[in-house]
C-alpha positions in Angstrom: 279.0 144.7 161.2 282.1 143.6 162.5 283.5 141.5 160.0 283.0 144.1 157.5 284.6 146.7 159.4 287.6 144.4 159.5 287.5 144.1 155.6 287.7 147.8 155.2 290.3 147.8 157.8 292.0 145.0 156.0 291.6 147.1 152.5 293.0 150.3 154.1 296.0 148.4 155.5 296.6 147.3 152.4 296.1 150.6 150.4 299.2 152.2 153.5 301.3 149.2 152.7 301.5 149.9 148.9 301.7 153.6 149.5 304.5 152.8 151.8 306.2 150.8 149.4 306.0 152.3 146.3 307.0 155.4 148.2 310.1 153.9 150.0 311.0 152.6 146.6 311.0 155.7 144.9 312.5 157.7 147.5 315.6 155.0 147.6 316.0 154.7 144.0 315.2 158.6 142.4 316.1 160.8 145.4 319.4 158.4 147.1 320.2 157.0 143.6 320.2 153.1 145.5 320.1 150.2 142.8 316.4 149.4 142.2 316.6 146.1 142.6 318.3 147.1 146.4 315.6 149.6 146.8 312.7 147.4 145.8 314.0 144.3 148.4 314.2 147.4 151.2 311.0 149.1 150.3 309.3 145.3 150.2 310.9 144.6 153.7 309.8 147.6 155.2 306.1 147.3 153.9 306.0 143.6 155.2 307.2 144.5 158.6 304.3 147.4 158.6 301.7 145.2 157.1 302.5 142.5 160.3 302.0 145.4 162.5 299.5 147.0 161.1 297.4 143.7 160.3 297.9 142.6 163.7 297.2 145.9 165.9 295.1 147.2 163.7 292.8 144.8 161.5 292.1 141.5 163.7 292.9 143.6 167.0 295.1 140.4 168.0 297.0 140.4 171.6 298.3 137.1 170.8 302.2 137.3 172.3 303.5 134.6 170.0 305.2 136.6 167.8 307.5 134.4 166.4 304.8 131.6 165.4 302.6 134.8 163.8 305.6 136.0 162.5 306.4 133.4 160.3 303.4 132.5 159.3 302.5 135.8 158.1 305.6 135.5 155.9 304.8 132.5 154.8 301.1 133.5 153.7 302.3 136.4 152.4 305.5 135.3 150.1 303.1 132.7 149.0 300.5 134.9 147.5 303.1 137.1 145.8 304.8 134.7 144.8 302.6 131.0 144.2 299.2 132.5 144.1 299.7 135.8 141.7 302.3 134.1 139.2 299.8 131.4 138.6 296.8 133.7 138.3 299.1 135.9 136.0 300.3 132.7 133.8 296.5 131.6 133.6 295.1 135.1 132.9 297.5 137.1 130.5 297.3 135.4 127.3 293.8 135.8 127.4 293.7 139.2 128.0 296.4 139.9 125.6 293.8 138.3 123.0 291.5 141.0 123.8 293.5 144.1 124.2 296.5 143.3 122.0 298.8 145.0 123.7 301.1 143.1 125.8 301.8 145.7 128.8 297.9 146.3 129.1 297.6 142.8 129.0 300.1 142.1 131.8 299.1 145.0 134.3 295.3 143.6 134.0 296.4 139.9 135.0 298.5 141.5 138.2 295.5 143.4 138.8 293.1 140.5 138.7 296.4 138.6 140.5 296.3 141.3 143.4 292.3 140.9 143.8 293.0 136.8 144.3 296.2 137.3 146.7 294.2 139.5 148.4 291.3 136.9 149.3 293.9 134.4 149.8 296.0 136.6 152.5 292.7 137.5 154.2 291.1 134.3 154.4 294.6 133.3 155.7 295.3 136.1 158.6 292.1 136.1 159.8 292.0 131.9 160.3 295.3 131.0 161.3 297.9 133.8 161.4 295.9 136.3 163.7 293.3 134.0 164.5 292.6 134.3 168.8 292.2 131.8 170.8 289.5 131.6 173.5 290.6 133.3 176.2 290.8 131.0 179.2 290.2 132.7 183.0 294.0 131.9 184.2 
């Protein structure tokens, strides 16, 4: 029962992250009148920094203190399913979509939607195997 509570853990922390975001993002942009593309690399900043300390504290309950190994290895994971991961799965999955809907934008949100579902395995499988993964603790 563990392991799944971590999942839904790990599904909620993701759910605050994206509501953190998208919320950052449009308070910058439509309430300050900051540059979108400004907004959007502060509103991605901030939910990366939350999503370490959430995914950390929170999901895989890890004490580990070295941060800066964690640290950028969660970036690492992370960039890498935005960026690697979801643009292949998006190049591979939006012309075949497109040949069922016909409509370009349809076809584009469901390939970063079936994009999100794979980066989401791959940061999972990720965090909870290297990034956060404890070590046995050993009686000091």
């Amino acid at each position: 029962m563990g392991a799944m509570n971590e999942k839904i853990r790990f599904v909620l922390v993701g759910v605050v992250n994206t509501v953190t975001d998208f919320s950052i993002l449009f308070i910058l942009a439509s309430v300050f009148g900051v540059a979108t593309i400004i907004a959007n690399v502060i509103s991605t900043s901030i939910a990366l920094g939350v999503s370490y300390l959430l995914n950390k504290k929170a999901v895989f309950r890890n004490t580990d203190t070295h941060n800066y190994r964690q640290v950028i290895l969660f970036v690492i994971v992370t960039l890498s399913g935005l960026w690697i991961v979801q643009g292949i799965i998006i190049w591979a999955t939006v012309g075949m979509i497109a040949v069922i809907v016909h409509d370009d934008k349809v076809a584009l949100f469901g390939a970063k939607l079936i994009a999100t579902l794979f980066s989401l395995i791959w940061n999972y499988l990720w965090y909870s195997r290297v990034v956060f993964r404890q070590e046995k603790s050993s009686e000091k």
